[in-house]
C-alpha positions as semicolon CSV with decimal commas, in nm:
position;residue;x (nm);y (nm);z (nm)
1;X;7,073;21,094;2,668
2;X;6,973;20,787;2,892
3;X;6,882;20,837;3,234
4;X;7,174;20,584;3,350
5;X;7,432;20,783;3,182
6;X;7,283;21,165;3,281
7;X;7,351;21,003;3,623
8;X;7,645;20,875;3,609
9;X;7,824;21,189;3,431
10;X;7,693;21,405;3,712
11;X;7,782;21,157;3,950
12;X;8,154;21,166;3,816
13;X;8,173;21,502;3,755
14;X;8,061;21,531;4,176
15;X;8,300;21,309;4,283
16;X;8,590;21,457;4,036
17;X;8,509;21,791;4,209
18;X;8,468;21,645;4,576
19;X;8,851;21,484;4,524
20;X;8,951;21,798;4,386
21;X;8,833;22,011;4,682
22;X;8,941;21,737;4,971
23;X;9,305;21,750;4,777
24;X;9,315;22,093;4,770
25;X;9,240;22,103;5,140
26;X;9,456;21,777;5,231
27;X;9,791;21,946;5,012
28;X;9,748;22,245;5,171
29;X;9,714;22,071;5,508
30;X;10,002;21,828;5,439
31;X;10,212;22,141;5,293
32;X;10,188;22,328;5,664
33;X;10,229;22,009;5,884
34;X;10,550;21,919;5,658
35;X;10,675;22,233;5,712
36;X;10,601;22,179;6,117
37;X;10,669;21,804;6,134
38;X;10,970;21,625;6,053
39;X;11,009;21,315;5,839
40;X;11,046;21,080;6,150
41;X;10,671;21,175;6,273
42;X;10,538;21,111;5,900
43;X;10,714;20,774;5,900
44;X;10,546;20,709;6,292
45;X;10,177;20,776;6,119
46;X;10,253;20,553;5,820
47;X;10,343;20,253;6,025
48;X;10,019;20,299;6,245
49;X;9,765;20,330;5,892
50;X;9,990;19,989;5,780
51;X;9,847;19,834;6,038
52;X;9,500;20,010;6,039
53;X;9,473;19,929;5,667
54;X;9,584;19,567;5,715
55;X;9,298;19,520;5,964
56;X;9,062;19,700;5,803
57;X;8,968;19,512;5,526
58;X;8,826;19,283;5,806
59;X;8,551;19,505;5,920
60;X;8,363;19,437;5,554
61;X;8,455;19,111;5,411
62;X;8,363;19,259;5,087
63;X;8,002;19,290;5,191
64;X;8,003;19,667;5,100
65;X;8,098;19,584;4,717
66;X;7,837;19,282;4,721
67;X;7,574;19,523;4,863
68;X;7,649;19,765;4,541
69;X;7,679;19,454;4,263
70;X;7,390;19,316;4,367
71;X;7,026;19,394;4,200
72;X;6,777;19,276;4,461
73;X;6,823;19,450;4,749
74;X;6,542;19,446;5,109
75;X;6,648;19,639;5,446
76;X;6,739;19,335;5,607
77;X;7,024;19,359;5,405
78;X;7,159;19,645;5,506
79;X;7,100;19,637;5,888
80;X;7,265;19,336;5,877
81;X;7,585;19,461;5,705
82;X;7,558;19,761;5,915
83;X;7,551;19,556;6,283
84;X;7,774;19,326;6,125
85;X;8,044;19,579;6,084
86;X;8,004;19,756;6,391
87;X;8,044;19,406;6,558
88;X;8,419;19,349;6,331
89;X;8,522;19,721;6,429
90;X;8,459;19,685;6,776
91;X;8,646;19,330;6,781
92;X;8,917;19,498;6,582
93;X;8,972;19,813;6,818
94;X;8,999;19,545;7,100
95;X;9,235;19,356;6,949
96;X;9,487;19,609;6,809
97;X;9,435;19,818;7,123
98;X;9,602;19,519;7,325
99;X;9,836;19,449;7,053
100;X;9,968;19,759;7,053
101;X;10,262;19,659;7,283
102;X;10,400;19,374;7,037
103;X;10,369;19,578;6,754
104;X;10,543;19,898;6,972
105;X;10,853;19,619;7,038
106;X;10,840;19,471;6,700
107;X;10,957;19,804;6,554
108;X;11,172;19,856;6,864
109;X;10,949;20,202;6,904
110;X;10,803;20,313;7,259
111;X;10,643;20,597;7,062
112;X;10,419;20,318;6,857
113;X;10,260;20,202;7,201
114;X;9,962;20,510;7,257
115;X;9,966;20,605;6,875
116;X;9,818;20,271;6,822
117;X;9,618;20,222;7,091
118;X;9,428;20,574;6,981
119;X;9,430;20,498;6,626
120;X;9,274;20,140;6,685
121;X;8,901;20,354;6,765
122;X;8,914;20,439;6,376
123;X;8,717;20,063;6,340
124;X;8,471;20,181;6,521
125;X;8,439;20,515;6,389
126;X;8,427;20,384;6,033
127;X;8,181;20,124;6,089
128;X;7,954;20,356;6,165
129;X;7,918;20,524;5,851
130;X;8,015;20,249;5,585
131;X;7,681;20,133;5,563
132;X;7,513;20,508;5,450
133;X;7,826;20,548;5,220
134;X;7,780;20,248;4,979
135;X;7,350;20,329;4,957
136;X;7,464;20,691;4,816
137;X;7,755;20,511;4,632
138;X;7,467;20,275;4,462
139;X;7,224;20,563;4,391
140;X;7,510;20,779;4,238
141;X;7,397;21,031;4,524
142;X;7,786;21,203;4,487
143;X;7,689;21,531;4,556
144;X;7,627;21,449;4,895
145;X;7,942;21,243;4,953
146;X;8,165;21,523;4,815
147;X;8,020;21,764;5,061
148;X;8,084;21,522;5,320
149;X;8,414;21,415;5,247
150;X;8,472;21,732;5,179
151;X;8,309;21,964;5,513
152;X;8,538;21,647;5,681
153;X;8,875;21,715;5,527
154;X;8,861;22,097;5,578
155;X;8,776;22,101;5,974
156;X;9,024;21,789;6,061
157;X;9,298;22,020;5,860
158;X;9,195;22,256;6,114
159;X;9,223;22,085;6,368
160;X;9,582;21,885;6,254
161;X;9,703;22,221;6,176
162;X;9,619;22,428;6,514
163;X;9,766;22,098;6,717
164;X;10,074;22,131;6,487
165;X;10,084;22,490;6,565
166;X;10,068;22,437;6,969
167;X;10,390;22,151;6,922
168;X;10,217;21,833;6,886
169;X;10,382;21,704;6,690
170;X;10,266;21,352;6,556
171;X;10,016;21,379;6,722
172;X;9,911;21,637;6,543
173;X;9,874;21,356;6,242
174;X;9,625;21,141;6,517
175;X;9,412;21,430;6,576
176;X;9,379;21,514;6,210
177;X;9,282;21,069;6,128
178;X;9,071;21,005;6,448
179;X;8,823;21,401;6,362
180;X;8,803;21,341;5,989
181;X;8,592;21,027;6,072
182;X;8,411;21,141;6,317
183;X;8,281;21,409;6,120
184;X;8,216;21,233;5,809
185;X;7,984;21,047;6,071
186;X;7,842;21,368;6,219
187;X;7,771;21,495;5,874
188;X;7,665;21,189;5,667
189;X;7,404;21,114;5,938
190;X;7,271;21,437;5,944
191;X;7,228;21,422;5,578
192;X;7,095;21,087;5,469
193;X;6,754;20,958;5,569
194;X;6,814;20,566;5,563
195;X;6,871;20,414;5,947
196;X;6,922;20,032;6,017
197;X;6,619;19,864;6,175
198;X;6,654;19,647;6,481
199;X;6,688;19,313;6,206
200;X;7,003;19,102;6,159
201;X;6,972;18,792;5,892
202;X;7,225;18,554;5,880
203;X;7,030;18,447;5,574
204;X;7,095;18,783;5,419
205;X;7,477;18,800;5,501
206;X;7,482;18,451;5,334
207;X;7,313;18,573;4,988
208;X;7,597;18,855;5,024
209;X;7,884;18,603;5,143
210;X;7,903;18,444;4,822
211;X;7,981;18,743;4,565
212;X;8,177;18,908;4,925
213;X;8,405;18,670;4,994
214;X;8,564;18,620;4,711
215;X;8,591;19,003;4,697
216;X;8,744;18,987;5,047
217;X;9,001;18,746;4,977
218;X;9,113;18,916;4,697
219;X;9,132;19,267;4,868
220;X;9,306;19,126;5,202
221;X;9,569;18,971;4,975
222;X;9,622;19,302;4,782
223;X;9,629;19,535;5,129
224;X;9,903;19,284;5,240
225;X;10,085;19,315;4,949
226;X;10,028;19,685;4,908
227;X;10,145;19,703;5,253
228;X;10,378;19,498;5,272
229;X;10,675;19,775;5,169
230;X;10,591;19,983;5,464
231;X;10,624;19,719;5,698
232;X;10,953;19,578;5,569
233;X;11,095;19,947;5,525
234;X;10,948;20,037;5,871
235;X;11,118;19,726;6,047
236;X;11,471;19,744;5,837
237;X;11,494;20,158;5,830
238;X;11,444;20,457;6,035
239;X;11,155;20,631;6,054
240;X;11,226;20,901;5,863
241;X;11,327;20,667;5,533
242;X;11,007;20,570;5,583
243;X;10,857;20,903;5,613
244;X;11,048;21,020;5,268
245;X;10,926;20,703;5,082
246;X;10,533;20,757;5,234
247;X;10,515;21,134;5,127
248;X;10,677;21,068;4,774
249;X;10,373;20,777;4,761
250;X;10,110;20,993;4,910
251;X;10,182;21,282;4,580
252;X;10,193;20,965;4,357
253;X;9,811;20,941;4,507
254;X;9,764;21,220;4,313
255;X;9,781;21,041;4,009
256;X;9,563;20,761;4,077
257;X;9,242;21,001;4,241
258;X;9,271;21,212;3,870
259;X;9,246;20,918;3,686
260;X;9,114;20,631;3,812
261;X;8,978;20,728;4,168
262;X;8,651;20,926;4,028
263;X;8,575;20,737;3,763
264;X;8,595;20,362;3,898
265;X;8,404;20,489;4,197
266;X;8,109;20,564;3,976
267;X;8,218;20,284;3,684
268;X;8,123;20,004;3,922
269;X;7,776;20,105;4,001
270;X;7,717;20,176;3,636
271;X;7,882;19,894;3,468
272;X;7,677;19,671;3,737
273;X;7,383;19,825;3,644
274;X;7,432;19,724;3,276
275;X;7,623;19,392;3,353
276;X;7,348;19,205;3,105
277;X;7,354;19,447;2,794
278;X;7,740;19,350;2,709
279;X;7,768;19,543;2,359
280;X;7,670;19,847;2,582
281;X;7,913;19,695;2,838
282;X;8,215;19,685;2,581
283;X;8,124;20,054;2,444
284;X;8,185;20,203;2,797
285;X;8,495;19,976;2,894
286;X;8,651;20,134;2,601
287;X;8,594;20,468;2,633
288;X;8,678;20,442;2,968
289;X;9,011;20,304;2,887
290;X;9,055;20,637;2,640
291;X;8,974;20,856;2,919
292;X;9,199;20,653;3,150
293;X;9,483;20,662;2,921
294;X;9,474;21,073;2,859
295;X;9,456;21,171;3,192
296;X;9,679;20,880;3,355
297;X;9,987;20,999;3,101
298;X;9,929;21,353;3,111
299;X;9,940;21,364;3,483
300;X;10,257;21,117;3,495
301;X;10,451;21,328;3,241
302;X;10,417;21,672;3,360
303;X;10,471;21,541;3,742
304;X;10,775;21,391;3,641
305;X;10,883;21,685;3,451
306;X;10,824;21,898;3,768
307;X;10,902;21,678;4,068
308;X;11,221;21,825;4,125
309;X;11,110;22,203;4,163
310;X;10,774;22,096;4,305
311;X;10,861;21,890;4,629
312;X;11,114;22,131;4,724
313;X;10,886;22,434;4,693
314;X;10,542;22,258;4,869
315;X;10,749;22,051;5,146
316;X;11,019;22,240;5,169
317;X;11,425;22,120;5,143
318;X;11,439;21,883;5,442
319;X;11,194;21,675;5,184
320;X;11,398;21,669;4,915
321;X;11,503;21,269;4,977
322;X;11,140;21,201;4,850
323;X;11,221;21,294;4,511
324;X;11,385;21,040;4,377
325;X;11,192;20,818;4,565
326;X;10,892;20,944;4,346
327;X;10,992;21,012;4,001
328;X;11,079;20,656;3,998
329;X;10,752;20,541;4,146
330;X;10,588;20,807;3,865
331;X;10,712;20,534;3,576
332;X;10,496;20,276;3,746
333;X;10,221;20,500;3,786
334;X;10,016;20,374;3,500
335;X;9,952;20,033;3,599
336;X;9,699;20,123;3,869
337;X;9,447;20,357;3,674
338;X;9,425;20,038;3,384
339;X;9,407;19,792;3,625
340;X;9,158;19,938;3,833
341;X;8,936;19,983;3,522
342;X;9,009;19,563;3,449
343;X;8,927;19,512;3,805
344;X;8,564;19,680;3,785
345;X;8,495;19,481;3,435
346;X;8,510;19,152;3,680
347;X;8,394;19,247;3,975
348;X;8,084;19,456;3,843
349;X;7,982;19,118;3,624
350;X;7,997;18,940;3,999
351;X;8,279;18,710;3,841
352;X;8,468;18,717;4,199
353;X;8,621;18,403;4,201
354;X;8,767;18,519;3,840
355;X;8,871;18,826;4,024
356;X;9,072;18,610;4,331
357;X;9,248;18,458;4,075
358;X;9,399;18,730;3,904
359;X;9,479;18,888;4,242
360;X;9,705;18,570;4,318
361;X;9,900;18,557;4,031
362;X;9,981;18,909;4,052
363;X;10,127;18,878;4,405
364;X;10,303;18,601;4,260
365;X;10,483;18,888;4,072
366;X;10,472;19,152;4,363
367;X;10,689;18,906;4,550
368;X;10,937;18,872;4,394
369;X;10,941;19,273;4,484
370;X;10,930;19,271;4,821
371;X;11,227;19,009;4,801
372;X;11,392;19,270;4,618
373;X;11,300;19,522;4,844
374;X;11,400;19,289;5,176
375;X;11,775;19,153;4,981
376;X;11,835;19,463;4,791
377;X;11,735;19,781;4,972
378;X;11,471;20,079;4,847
379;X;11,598;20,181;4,538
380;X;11,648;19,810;4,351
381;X;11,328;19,788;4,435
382;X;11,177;20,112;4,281
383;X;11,360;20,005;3,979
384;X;11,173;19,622;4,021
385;X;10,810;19,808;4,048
386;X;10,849;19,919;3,674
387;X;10,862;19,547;3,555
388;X;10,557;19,406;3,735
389;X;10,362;19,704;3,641
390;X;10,354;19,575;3,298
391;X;10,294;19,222;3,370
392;X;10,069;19,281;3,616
393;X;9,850;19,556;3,398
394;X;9,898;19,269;3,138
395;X;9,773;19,005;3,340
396;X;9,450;19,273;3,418
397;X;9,385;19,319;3,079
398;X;9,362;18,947;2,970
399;X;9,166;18,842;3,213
400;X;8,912;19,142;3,152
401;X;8,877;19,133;2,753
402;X;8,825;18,739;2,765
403;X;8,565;18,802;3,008
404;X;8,359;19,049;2,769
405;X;8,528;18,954;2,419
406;X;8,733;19,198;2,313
407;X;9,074;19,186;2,172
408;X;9,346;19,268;2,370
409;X;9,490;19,517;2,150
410;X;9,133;19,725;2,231
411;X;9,242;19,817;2,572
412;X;9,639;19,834;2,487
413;X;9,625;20,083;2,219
414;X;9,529;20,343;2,403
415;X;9,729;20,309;2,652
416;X;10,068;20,225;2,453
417;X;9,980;20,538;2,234
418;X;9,993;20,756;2,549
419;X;10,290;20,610;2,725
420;X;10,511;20,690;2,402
421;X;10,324;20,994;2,352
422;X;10,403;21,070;2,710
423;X;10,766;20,904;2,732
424;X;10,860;21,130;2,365
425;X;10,792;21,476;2,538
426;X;10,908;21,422;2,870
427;X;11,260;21,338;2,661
428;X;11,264;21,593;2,442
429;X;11,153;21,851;2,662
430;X;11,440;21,777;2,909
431;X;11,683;21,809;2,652
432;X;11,550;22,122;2,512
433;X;11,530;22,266;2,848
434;X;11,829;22,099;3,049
435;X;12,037;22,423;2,960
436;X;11,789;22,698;3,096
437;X;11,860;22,808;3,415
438;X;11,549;22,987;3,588
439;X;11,419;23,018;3,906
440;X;11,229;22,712;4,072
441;X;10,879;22,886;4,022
442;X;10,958;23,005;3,672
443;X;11,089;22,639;3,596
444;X;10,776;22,435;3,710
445;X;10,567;22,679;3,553
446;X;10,778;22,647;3,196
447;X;10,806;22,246;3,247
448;X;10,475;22,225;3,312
449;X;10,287;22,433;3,067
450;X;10,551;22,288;2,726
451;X;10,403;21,964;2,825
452;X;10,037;22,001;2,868
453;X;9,986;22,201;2,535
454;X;10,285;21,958;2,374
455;X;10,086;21,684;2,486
456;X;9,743;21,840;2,391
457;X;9,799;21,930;2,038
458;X;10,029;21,602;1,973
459;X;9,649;21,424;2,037
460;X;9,463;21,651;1,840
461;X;9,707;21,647;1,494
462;X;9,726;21,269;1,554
463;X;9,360;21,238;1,643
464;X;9,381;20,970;1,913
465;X;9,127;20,762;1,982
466;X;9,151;20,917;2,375
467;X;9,158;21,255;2,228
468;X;8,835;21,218;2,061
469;X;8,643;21,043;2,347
470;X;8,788;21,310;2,606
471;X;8,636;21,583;2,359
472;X;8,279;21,392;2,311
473;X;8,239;21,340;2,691
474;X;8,346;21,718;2,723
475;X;8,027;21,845;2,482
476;X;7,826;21,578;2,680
477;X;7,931;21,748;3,038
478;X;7,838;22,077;2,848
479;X;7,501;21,976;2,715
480;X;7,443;21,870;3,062
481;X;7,529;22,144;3,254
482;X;7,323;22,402;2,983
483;X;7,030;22,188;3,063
484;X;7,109;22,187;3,435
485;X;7,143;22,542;3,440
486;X;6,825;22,582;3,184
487;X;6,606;22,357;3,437
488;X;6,703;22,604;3,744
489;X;6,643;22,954;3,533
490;X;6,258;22,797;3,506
């Protein structure tokens, strides 16, 4: 087995577990504080990260991803990034710190005013670390990061939890945003040897700028668009509308760290490592599309299966608004997991102005949404999300297979052979089961288990193409770990 890919497994296989530990903290941490909180102080937070998320993507200017695509790499580099973000999140925290007010007025919400102003430090607090996070990113150090990100999660919880407790409400929320960061600072400096040198290059930031920018452009046009229902929902509805439609998108999060999240994390160091060697290239954008395509519609099906009985027994009944909200965001779910795979095929081959373009002809699409969304209310434009999912994943697909030369029908196969795979059970299995009457618990559990093996042994009679990939990278994780564990015994 090559070095690159021994790495890159374990790397993966890290960073699966690191997500699955910091969700298991974060759902038990959101399943308390929902339980404490109401709606309303969900839908407060959710406006404030809006406008932390918008601003955010201005602390990098895609310098972080340039720093990762690119081969030849000296220090200067990255104590330039590193003062040069510091210097964007302090102008940042100054300038949504005495914007708060507008923004507090704009949403006709005195409670906005010292949420924001607090929040607003998270520049700062970020900047500090970004720098040591994409050098372990690059050298597929993910054991570290999930320890991290992990240690990080489990004492803000804490901390979010006990303020909870003691009646502070959303702030409560602040607490648990502003102490995760700070001790993903504490620990990743603690833990990683590299420190930036008194240099700064404007040279340096130039040989970034080009491959960055682009990169920039395209990601501060998809955070406003991404965005973009939160702030129209925020401004047109009450708070807690908003709060029901941000916890039915934070579970649909769920989907996209299991399938997508882990693996394009450590695809785009790989696939830039091996950017010149394009039958290589092809092999692993294909397999990764298999692997995509498995775990993207197993997840989707057996959520949607289960959404009823499962918000109602983690969040408890004053949630239970959020669940149409996200069964119907569950049918768009698969766009994101392909397209982020598309998206990594560009951008790790440094074609970023290739990348720009495809991001503007997809918001083309998205707004047409958010008209939908501003003319028709929430639910038409649920419905609307369904529609661009497929032209956008479309539109993410083209652009990726000319770019490498494949066919088209390459990357769609899989993925149309586990959407009707997918869309077949979830059918049949509701009207098998629509007449059964059983206690929530009992229900999920039944839902939830006819699917998985439905779906399992469907793949295996059928012998998909995603089946058989899943079950070869399975016996390579194996092979890996019996050498791993061989190596220590020694």
């Amino acid at each position: 087995m090559s070095d690159l890919k021994t790495r890159g497994i374990h790397a993966f296989i890290w960073d699966l577990l690191g997500k699955l530990g910091s969700h298991a903290s974060t759902i038990i941490v959101t399943i308390v504080l929902a339980r404490l909180l109401e709606p309303a102080d969900f839908g407060l937070i959710a406006i404030v990260m809006v406008i932390v998320s918008l601003a955010a993507i201005f602390s990098d200017v895609g310098l972080g991803g340039a720093l990762i695509q690119r081969k030849r790499l000296h220090q200067v580099h990255y104590s330039s990034v590193f003062f040069f973000n510091v210097l964007a999140g302090s102008c940042l925290t100054f300038i949504t710190f005495i914007s708060a007010p507008w923004i507090a007025n704009f949403y006709n919400n005195s409670q906005l005013l010292p949420i924001v102003q607090v929040v607003s430090f998270l520049f700062i607090i970020s900047a500090l670390h970004a720098v040591q996070t994409v050098i372990l990113k690059k050298e597929l150090k993910y054991e570290l990061l999930t320890k991290v990100n992990l240690s990080a999660s489990i004492a803000s919880g804490v901390i979010g939890i006990g303020l909870a407790l003691w009646g502070a409400g959303v702030w409560s929320l602040v607490a648990q945003l502003i102490s995760r960061e700070i001790f993903i600072n504490i620990f990743i400096w603690s833990k990683t040897h590299w420190i930036p040198k008194i240099a700064f290059s404007f040279k340096a930031l130039k040989q970034l700028w080009s491959y960055g920018f682009n990169m920039f452009l395209a990601e501060m046009i998809d955070t406003l668009f991404e965005k973009a229902d939160y702030l129209i929902i925020g401004r047109l509805f009450p708070a807690a509308t908003l709060g029901f439609f941000h916890q039915a998108k934070q579970l649909n999060q769920f989907v996209i760290e299991y399938t997508a999240g882990s693996l394009m994390s450590v695809l785009f160091p790989v696939l830039s490592k091996i950017q010149n060697d394009l039958p290589h290239f092809k092999r692993v954008v294909i397999k990764s599309t298999g692997i995509i395509s498995f775990i993207t519609f197993l997840l989707l099906g057996s959520l949607y299966l289960v959404a009823d009985e499962l918000i109602v027994l983690l969040l408890g009944e004053k949630w239970q608004s959020s669940i149409f909200y996200f069964k119907i965001i569950l049918l768009s779910g698969f766009a994101y997991p392909i397209s982020a795979l598309m998206v990594n095929v560009l951008s790790s081959r440094g074609k970023s102005k290739e990348f720009l373009r495809l991001e503007i002809y997809k918001k083309v699409i998205q707004s047409i949404n958010l008209y939908i969304l501003f003319a028709f209310g929430i639910n038409a434009f649920l419905y609307s999300l369904i529609f661009s999912s497929f032209f956008g994943t479309s539109l993410n697909i083209v652009f990726a297979t000319r770019e490498i030369g494949l066919a088209f029908i390459d990357i769609a196969k899989p993925l149309l052979t586990q959407m009707i795979i997918a869309v077949s059970l979830v059918l049949g299995i509701q009207l098998i089961l629509s007449d059964i009457n059983l206690h929530d618990y009992l229900m999920l559990m039944l839902e939830g288990t006819v699917f998985l093996l439905s779906f399992i042994l469907i793949n295996l009679l059928f012998k998909t193409q995603s089946f058989i990939t899943i079950r070869e990278q399975l016996e390579v994780v194996l092979v890996l770990f019996n050498n791993r564990k061989n190596g220590n015994a020694v």
